[in-house]
Z-matrix of the N, CA and C atoms (Angstrom, degrees):
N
C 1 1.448
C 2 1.527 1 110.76
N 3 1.836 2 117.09 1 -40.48
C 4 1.426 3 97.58 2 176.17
C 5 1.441 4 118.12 3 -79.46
N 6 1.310 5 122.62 4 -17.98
C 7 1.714 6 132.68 5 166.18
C 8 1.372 7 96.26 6 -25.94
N 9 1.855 8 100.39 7 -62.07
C 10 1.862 9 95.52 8 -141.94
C 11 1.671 10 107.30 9 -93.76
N 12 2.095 11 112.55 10 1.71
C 13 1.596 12 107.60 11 164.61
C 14 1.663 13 107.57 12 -80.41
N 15 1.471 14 102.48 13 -25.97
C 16 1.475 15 101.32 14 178.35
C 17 1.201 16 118.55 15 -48.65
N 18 1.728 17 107.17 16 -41.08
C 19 1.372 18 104.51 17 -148.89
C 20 1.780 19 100.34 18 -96.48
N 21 1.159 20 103.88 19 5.45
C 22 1.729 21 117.81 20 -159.07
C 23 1.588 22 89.00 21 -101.70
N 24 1.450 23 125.18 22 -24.91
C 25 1.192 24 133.54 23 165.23
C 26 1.237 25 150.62 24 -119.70
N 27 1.846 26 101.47 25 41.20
C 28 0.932 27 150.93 26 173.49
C 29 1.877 28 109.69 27 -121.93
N 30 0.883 29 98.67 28 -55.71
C 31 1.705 30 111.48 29 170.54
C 32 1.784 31 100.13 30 -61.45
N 33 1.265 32 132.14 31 -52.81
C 34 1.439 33 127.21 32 -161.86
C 35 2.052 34 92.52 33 -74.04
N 36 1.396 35 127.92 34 -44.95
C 37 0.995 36 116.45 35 177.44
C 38 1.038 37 130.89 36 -82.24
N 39 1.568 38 125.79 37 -2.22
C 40 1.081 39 119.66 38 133.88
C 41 1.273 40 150.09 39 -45.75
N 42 1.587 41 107.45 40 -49.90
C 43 1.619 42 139.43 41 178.14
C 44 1.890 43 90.02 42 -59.83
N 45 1.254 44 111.38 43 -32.82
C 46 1.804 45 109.27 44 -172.42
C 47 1.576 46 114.42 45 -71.04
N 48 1.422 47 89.55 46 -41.84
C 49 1.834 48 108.24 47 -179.78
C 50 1.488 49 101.17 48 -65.05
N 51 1.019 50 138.02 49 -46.15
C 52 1.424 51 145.92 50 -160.64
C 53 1.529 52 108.83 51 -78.33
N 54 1.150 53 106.29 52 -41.32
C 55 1.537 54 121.76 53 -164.64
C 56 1.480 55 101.43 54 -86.77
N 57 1.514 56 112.36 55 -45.45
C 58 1.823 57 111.12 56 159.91
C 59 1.612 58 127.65 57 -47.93
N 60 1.280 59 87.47 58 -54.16
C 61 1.573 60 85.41 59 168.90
C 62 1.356 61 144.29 60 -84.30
N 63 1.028 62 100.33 61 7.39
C 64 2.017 63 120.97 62 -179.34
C 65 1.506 64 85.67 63 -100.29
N 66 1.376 65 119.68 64 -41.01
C 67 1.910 66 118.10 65 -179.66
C 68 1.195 67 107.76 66 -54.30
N 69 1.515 68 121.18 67 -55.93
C 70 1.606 69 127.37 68 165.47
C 71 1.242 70 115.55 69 -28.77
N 72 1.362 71 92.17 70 -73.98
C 73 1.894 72 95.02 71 -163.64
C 74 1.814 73 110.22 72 -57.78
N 75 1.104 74 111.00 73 -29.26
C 76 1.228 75 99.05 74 -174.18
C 77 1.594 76 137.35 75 -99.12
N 78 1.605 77 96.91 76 -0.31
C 79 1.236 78 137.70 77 164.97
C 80 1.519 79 108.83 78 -79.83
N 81 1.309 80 138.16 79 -31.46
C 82 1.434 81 134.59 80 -172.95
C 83 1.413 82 111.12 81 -109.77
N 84 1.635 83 126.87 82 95.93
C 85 1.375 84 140.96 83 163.79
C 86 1.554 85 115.10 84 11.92
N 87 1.202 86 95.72 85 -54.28
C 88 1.604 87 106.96 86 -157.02
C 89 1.790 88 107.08 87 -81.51
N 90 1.333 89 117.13 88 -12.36
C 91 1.660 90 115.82 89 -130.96
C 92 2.069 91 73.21 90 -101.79
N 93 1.437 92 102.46 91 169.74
C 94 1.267 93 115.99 92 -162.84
C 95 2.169 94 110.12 93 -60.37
N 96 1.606 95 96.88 94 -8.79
C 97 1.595 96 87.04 95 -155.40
C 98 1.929 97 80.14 96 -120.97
N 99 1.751 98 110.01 97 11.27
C 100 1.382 99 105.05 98 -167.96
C 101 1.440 100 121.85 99 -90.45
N 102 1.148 101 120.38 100 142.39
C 103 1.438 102 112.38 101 179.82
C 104 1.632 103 152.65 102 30.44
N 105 1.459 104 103.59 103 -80.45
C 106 1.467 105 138.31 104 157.72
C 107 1.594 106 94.23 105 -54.39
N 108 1.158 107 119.74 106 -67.96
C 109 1.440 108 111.02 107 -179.02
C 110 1.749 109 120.28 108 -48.77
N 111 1.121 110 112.80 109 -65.07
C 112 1.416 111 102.85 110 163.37
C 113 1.623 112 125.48 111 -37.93
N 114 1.162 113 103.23 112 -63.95
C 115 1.185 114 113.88 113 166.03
C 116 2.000 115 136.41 114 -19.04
N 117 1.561 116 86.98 115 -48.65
C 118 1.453 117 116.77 116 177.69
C 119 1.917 118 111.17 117 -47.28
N 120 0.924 119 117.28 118 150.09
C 121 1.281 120 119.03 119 159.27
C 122 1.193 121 123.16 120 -173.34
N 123 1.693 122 117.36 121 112.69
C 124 1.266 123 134.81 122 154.16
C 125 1.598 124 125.22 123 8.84
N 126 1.421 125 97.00 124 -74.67
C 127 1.495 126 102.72 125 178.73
C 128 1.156 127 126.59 126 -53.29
N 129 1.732 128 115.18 127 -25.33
C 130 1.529 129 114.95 128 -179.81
C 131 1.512 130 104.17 129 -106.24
N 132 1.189 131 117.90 130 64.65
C 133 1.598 132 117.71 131 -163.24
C 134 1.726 133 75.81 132 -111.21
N 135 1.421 134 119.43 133 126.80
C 136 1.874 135 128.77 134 127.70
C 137 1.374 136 114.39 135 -153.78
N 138 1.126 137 115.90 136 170.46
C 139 1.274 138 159.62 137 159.41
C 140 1.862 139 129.05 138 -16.68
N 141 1.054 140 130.60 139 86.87
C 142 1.198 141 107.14 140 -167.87
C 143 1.695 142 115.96 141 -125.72
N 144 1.005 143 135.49 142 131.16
C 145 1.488 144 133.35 143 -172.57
C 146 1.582 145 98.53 144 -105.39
N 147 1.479 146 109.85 145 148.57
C 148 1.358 147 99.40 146 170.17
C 149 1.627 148 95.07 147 172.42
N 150 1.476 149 114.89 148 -171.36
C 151 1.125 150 115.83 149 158.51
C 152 1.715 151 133.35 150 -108.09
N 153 1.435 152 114.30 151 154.24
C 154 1.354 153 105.47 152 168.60
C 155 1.796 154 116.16 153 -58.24
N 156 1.280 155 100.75 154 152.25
C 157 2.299 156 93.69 155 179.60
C 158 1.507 157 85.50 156 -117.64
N 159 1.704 158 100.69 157 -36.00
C 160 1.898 159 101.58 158 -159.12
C 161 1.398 160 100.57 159 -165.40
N 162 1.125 161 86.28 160 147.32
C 163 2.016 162 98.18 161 -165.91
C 164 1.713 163 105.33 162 -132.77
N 165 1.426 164 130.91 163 112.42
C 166 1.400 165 119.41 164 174.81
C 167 1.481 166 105.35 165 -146.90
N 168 1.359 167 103.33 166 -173.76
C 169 1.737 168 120.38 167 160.26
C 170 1.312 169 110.89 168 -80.42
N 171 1.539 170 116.01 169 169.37
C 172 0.996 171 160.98 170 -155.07
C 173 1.632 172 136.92 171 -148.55
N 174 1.092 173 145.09 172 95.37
C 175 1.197 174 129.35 173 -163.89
C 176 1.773 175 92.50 174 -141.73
N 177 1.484 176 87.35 175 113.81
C 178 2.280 177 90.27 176 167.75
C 179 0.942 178 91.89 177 -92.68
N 180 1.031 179 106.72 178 153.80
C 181 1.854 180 137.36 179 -167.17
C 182 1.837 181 96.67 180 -41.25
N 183 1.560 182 108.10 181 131.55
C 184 1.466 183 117.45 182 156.98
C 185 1.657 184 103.92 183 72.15
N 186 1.739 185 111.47 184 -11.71
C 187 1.797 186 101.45 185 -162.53
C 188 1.570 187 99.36 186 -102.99
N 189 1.386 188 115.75 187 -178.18
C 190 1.480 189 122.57 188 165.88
C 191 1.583 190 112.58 189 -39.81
N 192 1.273 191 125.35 190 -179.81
C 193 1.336 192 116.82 191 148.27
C 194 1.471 193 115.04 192 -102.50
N 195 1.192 194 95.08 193 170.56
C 196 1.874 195 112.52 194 162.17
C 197 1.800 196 125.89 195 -113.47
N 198 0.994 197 70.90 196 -174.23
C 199 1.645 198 90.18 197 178.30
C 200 1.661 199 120.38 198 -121.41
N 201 1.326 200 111.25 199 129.57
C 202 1.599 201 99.13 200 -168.50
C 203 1.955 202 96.49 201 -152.01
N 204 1.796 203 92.09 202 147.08
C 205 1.836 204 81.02 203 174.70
C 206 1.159 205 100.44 204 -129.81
N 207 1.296 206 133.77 205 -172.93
C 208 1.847 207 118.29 206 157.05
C 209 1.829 208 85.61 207 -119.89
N 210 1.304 209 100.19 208 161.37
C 211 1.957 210 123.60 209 -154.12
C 212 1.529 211 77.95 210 -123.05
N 213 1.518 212 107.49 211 140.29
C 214 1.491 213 112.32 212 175.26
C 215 1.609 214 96.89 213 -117.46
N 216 1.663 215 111.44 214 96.67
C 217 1.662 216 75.57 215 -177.73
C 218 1.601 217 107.02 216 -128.99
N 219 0.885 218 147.20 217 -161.77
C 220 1.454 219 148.98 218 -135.63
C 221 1.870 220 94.59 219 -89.13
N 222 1.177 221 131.78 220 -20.20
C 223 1.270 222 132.76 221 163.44
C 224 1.697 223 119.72 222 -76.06
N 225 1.552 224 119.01 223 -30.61
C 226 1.291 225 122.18 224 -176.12
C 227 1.698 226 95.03 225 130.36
N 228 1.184 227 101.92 226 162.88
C 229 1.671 228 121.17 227 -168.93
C 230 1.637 229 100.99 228 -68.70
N 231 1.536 230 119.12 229 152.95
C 232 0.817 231 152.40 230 175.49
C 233 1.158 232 154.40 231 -138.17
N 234 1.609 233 149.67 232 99.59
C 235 1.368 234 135.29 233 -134.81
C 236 1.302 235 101.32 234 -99.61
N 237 1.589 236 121.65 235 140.25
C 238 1.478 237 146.59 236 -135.77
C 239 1.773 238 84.74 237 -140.37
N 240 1.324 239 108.92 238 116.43
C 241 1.290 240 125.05 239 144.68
C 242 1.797 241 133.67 240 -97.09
N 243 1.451 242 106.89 241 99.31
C 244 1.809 243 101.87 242 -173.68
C 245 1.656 244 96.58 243 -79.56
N 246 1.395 245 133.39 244 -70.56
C 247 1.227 246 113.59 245 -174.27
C 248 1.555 247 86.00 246 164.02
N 249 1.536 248 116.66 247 -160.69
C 250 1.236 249 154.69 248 -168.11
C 251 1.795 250 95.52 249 -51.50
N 252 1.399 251 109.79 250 111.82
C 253 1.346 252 119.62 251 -176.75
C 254 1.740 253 109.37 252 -51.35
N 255 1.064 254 99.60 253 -50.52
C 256 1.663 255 104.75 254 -174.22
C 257 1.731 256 117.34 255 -53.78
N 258 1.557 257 115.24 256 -36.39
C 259 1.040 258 143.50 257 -156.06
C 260 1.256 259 99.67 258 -95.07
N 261 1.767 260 133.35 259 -52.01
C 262 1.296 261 123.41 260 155.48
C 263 1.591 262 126.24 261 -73.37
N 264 1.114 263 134.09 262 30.51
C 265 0.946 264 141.25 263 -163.89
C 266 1.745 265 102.80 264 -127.46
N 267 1.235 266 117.25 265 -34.14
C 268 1.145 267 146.18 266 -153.67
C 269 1.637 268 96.07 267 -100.89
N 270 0.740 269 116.60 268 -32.98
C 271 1.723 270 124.10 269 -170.29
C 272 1.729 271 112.44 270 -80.91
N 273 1.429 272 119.06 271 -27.21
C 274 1.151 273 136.28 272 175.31
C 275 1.412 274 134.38 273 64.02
N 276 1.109 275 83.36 274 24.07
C 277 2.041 276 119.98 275 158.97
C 278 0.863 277 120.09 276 -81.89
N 279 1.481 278 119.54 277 85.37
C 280 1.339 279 139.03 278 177.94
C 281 1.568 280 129.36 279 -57.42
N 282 1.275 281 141.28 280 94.43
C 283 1.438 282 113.10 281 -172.89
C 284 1.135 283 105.63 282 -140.70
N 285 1.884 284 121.51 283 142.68
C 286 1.307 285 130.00 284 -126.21
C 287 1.578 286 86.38 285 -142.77
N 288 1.029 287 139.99 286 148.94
C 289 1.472 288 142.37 287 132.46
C 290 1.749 289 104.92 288 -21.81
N 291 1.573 290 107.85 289 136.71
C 292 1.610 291 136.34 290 173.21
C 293 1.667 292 82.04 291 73.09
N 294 1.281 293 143.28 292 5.06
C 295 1.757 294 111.53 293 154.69
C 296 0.905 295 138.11 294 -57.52
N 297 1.421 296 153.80 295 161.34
C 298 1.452 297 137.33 296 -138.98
C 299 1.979 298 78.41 297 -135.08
N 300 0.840 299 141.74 298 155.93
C 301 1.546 300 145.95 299 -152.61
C 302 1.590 301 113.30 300 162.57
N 303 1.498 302 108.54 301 138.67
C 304 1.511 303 129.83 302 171.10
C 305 1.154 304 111.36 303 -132.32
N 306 1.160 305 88.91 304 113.69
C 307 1.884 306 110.05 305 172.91
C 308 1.285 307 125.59 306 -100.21
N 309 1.291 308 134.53 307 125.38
C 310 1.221 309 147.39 308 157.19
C 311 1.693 310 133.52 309 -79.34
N 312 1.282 311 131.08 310 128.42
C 313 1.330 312 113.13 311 -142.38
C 314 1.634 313 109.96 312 168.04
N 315 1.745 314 108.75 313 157.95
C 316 1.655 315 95.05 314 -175.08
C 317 1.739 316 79.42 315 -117.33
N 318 1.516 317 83.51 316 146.99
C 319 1.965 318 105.28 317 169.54
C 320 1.465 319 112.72 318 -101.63
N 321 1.360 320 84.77 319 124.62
C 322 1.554 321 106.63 320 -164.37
C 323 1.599 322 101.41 321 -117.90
N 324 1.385 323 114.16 322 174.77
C 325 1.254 324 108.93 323 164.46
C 326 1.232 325 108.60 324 -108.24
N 327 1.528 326 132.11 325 132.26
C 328 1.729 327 109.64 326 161.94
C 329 1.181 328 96.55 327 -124.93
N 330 1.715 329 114.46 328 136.33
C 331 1.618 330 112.20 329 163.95
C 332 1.782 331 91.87 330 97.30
N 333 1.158 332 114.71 331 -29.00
C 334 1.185 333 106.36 332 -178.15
C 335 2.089 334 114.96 333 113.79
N 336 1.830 335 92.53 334 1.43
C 337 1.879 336 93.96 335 -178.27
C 338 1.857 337 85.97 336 -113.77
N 339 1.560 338 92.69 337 171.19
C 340 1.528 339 97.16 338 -170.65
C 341 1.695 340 93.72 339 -94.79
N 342 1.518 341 94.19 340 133.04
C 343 1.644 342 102.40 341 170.84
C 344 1.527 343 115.08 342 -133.89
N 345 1.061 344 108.97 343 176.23
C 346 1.225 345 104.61 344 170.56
C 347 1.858 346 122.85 345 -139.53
N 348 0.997 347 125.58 346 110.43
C 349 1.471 348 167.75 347 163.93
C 350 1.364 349 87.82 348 -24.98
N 351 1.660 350 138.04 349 101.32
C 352 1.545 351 123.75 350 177.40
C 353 1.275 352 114.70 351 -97.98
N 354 1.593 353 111.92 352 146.35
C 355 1.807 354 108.43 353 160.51
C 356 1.722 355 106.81 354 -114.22
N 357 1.105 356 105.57 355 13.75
C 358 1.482 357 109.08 356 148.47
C 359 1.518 358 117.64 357 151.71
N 360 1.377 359 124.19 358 173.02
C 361 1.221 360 120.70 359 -143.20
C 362 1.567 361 87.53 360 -144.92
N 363 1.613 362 129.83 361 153.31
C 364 1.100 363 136.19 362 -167.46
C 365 1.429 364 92.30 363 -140.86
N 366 1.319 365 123.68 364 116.84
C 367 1.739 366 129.35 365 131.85
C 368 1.575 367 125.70 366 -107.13
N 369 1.220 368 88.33 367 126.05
C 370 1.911 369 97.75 368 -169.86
C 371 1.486 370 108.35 369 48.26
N 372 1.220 371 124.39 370 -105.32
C 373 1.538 372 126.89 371 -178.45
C 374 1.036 373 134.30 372 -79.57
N 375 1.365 374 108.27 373 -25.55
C 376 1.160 375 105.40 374 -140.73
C 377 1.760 376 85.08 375 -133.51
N 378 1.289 377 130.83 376 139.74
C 379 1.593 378 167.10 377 172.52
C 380 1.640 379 111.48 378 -102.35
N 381 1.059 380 99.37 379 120.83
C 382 1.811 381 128.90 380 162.23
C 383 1.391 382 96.96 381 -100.79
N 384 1.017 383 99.30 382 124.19
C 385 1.445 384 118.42 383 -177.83
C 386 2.096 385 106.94 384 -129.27
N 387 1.643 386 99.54 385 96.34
C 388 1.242 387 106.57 386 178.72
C 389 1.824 388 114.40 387 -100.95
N 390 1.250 389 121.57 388 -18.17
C 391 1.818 390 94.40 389 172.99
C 392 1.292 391 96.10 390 -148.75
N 393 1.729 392 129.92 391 -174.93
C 394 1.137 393 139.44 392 -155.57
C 395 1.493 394 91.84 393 -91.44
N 396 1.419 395 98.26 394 -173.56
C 397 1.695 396 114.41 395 155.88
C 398 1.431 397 119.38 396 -61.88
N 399 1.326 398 107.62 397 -24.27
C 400 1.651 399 108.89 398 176.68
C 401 1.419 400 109.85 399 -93.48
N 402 0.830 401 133.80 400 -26.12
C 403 2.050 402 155.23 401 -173.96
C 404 0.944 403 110.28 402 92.75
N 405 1.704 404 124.16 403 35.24
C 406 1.500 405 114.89 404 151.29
C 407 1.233 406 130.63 405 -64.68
N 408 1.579 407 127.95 406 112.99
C 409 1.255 408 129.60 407 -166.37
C 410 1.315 409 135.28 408 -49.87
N 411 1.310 410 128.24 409 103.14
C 412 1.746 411 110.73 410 -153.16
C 413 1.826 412 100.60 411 -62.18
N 414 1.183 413 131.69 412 -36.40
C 415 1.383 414 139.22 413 176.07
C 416 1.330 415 104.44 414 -13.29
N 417 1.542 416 110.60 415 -40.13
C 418 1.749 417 112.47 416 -160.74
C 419 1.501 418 96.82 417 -91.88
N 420 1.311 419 135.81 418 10.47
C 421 1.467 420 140.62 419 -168.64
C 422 1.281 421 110.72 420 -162.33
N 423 1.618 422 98.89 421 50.11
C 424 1.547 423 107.19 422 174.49
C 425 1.532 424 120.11 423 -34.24
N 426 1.154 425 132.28 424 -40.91
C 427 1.095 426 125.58 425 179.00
C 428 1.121 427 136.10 426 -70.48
N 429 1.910 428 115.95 427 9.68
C 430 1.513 429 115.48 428 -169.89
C 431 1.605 430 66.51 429 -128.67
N 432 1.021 431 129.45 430 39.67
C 433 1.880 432 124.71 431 178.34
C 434 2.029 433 96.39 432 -101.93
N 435 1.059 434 104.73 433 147.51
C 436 1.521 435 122.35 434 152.06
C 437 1.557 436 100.52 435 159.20
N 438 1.934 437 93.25 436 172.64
C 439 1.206 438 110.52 437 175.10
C 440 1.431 439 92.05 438 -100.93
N 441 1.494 440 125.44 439 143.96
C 442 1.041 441 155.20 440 -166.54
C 443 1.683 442 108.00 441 -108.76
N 444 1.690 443 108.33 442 125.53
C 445 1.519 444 102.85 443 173.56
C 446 1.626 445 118.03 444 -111.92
């Protein structure tokens, strides 16, 4: 009988651990099953040249922050999502208002304005490279992370 409360309470704190952390991940914007990720889509993946106007943070209610710029480019301005503040910050790709930049990326709507969702961003040489071809966030796989020269 104590075998099978042991094991009945081992199984229930498990099911707790599991169930917490799938709540996490999918509760925080940035995390592989979060938001922006859903959001993402393949099919509307291109190309955009333009300039920085304004470059800041981001914080949705209670989550990490981000990173966001608007792209001025020969069509009219556009809001630019890089990702997980800590994670672009960390990469050491600096980008300032009047930088000249090409972004790659799917345009999405969020909120209801057209943006675009990046898997990476180019100034002069050197590329930040934040999610896959699918928009899995490299943040969550630091180790396939860098800026590229």
């Amino acid at each position: 009988m104590k075998k099978v409360t042991f094991v009945g309470i081992i199984l229930i704190l498990g099911f707790i651990w599991v169930a917490t952390s799938y709540g996490q991940q999918v509760g925080d914007v940035w995390a592989t099953r979060g938001q922006y990720t859903w959001l993402f889509d393949a099919k509307t993946m291109e190309t955009l040249t333009g300039e920085v106007v304004a470059i800041g943070k981001f914080a949705p209610r209670g989550k990490p922050y981000g990173v966001r710029f608007t792209l001025k480019t020969e069509q009219g301005p556009i809001e630019v999502i890089l990702g997980r503040g800590s994670y672009v910050e960390q990469q050491g790709l600096r980008l300032e208002p009047q930088d000249k930049v090409t972004v790659k990326g799917s345009r999405v709507a969020v909120e209801g304005k057209p943006t675009v969702i990046a898997t990476e961003v180019t100034k002069g040489e050197k590329t930040l490279k934040l999610r896959d071809a699918n928009g899995m966030p490299l943040w969550n796989r630091q180790s396939s992370c860098a800026v590229s020269e």
